[in-house]
C-alpha positions as CSV (number, residue, x, y, z in Angstrom):
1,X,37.6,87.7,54.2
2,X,34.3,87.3,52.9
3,X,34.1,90.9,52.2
4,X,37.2,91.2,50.2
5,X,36.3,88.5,47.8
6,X,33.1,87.1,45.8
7,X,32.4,83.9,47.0
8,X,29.4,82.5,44.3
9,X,26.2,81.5,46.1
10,X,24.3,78.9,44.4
11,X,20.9,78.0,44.5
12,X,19.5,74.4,44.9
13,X,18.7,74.4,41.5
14,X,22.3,75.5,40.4
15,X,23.9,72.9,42.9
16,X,21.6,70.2,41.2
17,X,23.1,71.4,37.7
18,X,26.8,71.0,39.0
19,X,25.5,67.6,40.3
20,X,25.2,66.9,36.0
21,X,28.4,67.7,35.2
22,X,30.0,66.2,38.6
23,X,28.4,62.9,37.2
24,X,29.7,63.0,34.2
25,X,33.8,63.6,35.3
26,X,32.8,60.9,37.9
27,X,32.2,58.3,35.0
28,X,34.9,59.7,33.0
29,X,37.4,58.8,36.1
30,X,35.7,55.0,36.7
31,X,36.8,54.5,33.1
32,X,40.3,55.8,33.1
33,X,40.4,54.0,36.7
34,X,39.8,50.8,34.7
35,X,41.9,51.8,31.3
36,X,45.2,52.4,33.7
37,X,47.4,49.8,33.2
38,X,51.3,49.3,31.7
39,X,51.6,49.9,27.9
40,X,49.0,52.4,27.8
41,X,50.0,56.0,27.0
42,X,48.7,59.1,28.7
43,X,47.8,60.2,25.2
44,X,45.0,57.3,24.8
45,X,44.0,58.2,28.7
46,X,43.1,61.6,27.7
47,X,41.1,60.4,24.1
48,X,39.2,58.2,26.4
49,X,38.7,61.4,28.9
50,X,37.3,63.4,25.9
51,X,35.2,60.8,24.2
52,X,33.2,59.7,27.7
53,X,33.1,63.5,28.5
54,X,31.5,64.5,24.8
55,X,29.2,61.2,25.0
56,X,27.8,62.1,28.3
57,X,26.5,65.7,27.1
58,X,29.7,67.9,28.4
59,X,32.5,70.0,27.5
60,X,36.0,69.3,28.7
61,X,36.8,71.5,31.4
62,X,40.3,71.8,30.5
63,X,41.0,72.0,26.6
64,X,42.3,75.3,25.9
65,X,42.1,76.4,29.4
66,X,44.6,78.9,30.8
67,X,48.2,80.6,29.1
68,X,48.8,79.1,27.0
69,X,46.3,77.4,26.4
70,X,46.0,73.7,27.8
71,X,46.1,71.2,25.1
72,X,44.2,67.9,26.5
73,X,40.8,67.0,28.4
74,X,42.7,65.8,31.5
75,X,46.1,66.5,33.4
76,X,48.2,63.3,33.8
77,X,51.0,63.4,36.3
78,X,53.4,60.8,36.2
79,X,55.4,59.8,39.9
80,X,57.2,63.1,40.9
81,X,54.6,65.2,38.8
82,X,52.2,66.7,41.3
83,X,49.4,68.2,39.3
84,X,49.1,70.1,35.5
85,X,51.1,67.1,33.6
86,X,50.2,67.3,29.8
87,X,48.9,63.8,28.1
88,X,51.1,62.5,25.4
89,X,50.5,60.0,22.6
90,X,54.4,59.0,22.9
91,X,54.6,58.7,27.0
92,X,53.9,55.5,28.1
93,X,53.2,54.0,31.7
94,X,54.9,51.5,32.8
95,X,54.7,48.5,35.8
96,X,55.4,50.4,38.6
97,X,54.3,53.7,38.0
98,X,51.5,55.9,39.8
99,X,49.7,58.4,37.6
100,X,47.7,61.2,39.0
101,X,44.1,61.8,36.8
102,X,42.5,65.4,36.5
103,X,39.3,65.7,35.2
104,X,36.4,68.7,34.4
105,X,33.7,69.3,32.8
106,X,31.4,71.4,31.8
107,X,27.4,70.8,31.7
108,X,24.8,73.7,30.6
109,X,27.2,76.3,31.9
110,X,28.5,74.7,35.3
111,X,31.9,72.5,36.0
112,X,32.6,69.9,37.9
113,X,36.2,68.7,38.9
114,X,37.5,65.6,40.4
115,X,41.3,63.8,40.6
116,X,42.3,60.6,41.1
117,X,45.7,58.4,42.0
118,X,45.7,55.4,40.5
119,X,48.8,53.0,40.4
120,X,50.1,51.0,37.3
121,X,50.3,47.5,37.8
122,X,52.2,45.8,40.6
123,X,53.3,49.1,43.0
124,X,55.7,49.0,46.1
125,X,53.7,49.5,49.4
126,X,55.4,53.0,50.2
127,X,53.8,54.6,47.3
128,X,50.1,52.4,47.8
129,X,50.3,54.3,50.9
130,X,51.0,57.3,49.8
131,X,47.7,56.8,47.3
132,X,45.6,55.8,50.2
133,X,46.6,58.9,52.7
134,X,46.3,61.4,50.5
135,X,42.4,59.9,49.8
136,X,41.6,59.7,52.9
137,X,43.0,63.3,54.4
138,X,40.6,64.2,50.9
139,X,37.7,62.7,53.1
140,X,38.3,64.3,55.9
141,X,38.4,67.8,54.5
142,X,35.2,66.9,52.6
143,X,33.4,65.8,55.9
144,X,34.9,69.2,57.3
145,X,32.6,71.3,54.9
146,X,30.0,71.7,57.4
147,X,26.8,74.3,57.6
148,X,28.5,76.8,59.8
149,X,31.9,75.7,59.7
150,X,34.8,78.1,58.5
151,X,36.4,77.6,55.2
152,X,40.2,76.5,57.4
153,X,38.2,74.1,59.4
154,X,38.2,72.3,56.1
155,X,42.6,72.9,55.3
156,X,43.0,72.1,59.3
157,X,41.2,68.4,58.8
158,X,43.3,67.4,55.7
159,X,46.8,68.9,57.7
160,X,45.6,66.5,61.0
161,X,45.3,63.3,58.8
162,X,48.6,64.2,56.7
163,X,51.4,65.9,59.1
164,X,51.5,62.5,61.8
165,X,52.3,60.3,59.2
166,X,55.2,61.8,57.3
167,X,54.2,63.2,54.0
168,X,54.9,66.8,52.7
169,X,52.2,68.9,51.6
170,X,52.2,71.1,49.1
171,X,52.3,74.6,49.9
172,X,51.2,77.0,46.9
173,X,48.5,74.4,45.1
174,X,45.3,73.9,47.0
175,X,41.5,73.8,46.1
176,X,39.1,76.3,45.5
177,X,35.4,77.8,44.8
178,X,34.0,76.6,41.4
179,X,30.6,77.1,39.8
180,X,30.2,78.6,36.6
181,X,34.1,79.1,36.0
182,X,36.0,76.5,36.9
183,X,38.5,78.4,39.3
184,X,36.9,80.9,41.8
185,X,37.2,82.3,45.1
186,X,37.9,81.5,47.7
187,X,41.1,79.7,47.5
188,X,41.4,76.0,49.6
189,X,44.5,75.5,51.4
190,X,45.4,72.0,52.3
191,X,46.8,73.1,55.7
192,X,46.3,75.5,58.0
193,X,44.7,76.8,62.0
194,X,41.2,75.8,61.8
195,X,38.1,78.1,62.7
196,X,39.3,81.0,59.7
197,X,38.5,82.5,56.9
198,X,34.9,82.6,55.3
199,X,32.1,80.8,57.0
200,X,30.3,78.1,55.2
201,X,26.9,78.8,54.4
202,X,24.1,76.7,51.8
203,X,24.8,76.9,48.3
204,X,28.8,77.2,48.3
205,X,30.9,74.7,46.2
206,X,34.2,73.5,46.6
207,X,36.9,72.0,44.9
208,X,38.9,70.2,47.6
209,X,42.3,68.7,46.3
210,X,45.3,67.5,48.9
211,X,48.3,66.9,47.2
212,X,51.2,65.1,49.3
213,X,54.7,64.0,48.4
214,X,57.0,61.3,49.9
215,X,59.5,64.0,50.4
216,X,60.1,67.8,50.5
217,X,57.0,69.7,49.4
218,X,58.8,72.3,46.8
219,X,57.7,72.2,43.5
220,X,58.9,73.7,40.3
221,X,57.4,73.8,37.0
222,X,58.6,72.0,33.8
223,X,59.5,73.8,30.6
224,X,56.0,72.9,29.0
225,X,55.2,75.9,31.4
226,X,52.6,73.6,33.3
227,X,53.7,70.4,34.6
228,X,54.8,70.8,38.6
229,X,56.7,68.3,39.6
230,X,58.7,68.2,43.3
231,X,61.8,69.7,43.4
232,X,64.0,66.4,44.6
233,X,62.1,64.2,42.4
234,X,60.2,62.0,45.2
235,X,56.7,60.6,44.3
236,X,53.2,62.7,44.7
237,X,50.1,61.9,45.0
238,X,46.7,64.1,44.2
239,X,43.5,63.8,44.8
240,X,40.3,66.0,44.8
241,X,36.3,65.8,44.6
242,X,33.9,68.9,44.5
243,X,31.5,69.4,47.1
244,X,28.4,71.6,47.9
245,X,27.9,72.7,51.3
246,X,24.1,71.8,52.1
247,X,21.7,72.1,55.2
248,X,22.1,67.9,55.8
249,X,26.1,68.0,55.6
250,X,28.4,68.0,52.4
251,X,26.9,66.6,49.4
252,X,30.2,65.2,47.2
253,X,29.2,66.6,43.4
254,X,31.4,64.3,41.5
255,X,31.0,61.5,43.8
256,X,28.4,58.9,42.2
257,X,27.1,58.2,45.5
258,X,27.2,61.5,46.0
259,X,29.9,60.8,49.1
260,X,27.1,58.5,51.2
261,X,29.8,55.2,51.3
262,X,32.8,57.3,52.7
263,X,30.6,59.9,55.3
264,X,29.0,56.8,56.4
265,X,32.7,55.3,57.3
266,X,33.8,58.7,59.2
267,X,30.0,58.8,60.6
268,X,28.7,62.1,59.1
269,X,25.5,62.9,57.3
270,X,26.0,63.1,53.6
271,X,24.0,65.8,52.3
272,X,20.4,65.2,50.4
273,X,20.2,66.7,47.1
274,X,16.9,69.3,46.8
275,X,16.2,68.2,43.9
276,X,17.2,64.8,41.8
277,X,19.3,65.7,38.5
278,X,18.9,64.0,35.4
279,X,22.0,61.7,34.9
């Protein structure tokens, strides 16, 4: 596997830059954490998105990304809508809702990416749930990108913490590399036999990003040709961080602890960064 693709290879130095623009989509996301809340559209989410973005020194990772091209700073997915949902001035949330929260950036040539679940107000349990398993199988897949460990070790530890308790998972969606361009090899399933595909060595990021749904996993795409919602409407959640695979155990890029909190709940070494960025 590692032949037939090009897996980017960072150095400490480039891992410290990602660590920039990691910071600066993790302060973007603890402000539209805190902005979330009924009456608010998902058009004002994504103006705050772009103003804390451009304020901290970055570029938005999405705007104009893809065919055609993507027309916000973040993806806002609303209940059923798994990932890729398009911010609108006239959509609203209301009580009750859950809304998943993409964010990238760009700093000095490298992205980071991160995603959050976040629900609107006052939220039945089944769906708080939901938000709080598909975290956590995110923090075992993160714990799982070990020195030495192959890259399905990582989609094997998010399946173990996500089949036993119910949820679907969605099967053509997944993680992936990410360095200078914000999509590259190799591609992160969210389920899978562990001990495959290409090993982890220093210097590899990753975008990991389980999504889960309430019901069937099958997913079709709206007629804005980039909102995926399920296919029987049930509720989704999404979450995602990226991480750099270091010598003292995953160090969590758009994390503003860097991951230390969580790894020291699932007792595993957070990794050190080489060097301190500028924040």
């Amino acid at each position: 596997m590692a032949r037939r693709e090009h897996v980017q290879i960072k150095t400490a130095g480039e891992i410290a830059k990602m660590r920039v623009a990691g910071l600066v989509v993790a302060r973007a996301l603890e402000k539209l954490r805190a902005a979330v809340e009924p009456g608010i559209t998902t058009g004002d989410l994504d103006a705050i998105a772009e103003k804390s973005i451009r304020d901290d020194g970055g570029i938005p990772s999405f705007k104009g990304y893809g065919r055609p091209p993507f027309p916000a700073s973040i993806c806002a997915s609303i209940n059923d809508e798994v990932v890729h949902g398009i911010p609108r001035r006239g959509r609203a949330l209301r009580e009750g809702d859950i809304i998943s929260i993409d964010c990238g950036a760009i700093v000095d040539g490298w992205h980071g990416d991160s995603a959050i679940t976040v629900p609107v107000g006052t939220v039945p349990q089944q769906f708080l749930d939901l938000i709080e398993v598909c975290e956590q199988s995110l923090w075992q897949g993160l714990a799982a990108a070990q020195l030495g460990s192959k890259l399905t070790d990582i989609s094997a530890a998010v399946e173990h913490h996500v089949r036993p308790r119910g949820y679907g998972i969605v099967d053509h969606y997944g993680g992936h590399g990410i360095g200078t361009e914000m999509h590259q090899p190799p591609h992160v399933l969210n389920h899978g036999r562990p001990g495959r595909g290409i090993r982890l060595v220093e210097g590899i990021a990753l975008a990991i990003e389980p999504m889960i749904t309430i019901g069937r996993p099958d997913t079709r795409v709206l007629g804005d040709e980039w909102t995926v919602a399920t296919t029987d409407g049930s509720w989704a959640a999404h979450t995602e961080h990226t991480v750099a695979v270091t010598p003292r155990g995953p160090w969590v890029l758009t994390a503003l602890d860097g991951g230390a909190a969580k790894f020291a709940e699932l007792g595993v070494a957070c990794g050190q960064p080489v060097e301190t960025p500028a924040s």
